[in-house]
N, C-alpha and C positions, 0 to 999 in steps of 0.2 A: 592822496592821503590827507591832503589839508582838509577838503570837502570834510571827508570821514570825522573827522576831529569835530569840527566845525556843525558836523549836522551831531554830533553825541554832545557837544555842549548847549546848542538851542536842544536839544530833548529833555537834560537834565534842567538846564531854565525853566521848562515848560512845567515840568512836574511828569512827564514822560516819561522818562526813561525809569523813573522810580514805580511807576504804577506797571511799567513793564516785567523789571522785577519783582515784583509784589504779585502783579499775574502768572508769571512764570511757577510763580511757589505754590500759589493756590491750584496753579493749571496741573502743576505735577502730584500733590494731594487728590484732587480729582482724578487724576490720572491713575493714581493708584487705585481708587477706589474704583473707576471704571474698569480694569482689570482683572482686580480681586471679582470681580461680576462675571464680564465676557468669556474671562481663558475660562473655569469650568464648564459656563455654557456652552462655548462654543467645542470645548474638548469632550464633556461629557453625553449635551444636550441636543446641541446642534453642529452636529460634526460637518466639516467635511466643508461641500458647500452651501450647506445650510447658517455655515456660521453667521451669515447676513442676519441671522434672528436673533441673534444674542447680541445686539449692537442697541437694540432700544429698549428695554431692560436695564442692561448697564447703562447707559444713556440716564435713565430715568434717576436711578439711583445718585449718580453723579450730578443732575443736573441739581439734586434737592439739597445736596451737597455744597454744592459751587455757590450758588445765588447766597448764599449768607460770608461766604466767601468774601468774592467777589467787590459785593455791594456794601461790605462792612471794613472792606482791609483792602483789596486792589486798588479800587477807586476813591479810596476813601479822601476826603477833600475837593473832588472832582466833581464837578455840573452839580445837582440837585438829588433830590430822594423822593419820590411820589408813593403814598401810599395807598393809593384808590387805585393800586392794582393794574394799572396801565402798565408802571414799571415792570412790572413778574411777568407780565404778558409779554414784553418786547424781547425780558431776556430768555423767556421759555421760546420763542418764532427764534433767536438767534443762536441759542443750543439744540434746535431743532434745524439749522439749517445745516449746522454742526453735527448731527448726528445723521442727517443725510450725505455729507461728504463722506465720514467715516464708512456709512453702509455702503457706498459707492463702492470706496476704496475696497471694504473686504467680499464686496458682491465679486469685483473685479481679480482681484490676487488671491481669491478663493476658486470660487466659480470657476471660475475663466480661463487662470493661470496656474491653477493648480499647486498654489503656494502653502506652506502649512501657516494651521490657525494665526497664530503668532504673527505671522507677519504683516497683515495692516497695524497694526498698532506702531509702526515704524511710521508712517501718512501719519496717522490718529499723533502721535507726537509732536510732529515735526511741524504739518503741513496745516491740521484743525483749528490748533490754537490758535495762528499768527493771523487766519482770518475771522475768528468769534473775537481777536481782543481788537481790531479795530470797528467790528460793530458793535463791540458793548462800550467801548471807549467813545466814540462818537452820537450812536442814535439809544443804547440801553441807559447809560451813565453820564452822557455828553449835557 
């Protein structure tokens, strides 16, 4: 329990723990808006196990979203700002790598396991974020 304490006080020293929450809000904003996208696609569009196609689309949407997000209010205070476009490049390869776990996940709990639509977004939740915010914390924003 000591550890525990001990590793949330060096996070908040850090300025961590704050840009965690501040991603977290922005993640769940995106989140919505990923959704508002995917469930008709995938319920109306791309039923079934096709819903793997309705993951880059909302992707997109979201991702055009997130990046003023992100880069204006998550991290804001954090590493540097480049605007010769290097930056948009690193965070679009790191919501693209994010948007390939998500497809994983509902290629897999679709396809595969015969889950209804709805349930990758439980992964896409949970599991997505916690690995794009240490690569935008680190190599997009770092």
């Amino acid at each position: 329990m000591a550890f525990l304490i001990e590793r949330i006080q060096a996070m908040r020293a850090s300025g961590m723990l704050d840009q965690l929450v501040r991603f977290g809000i922005a993640g769940g904003i995106s989140t919505v808006i990923y959704s508002a996208v995917y469930l008709p696609l995938a319920y109306y569009v791309f039923q079934g196990p096709q819903a793997v196609w309705a993951v880059p689309p909302a992707f997109l949407v979201a991702v055009a979203c997130g990046f003023p997000l992100h880069s204006k209010w998550s991290f804001k205070g954090h590493g540097t700002r480049d605007n010769s476009g290097r930056q948009h490049l690193k965070f679009v390869v790191v919501q693209a790598f994010g948007m390939l776990l998500t497809a994983t996940f509902t290629w897999i709990l679709t396809k595969w396991l015969h889950m209804p639509e709805w349930v990758p977004l439980i992964p896409a939740i949970f599991v997505t974020p916690l690995a794009t915010f240490g690569l935008n914390r680190m190599w997009v924003f770092g």
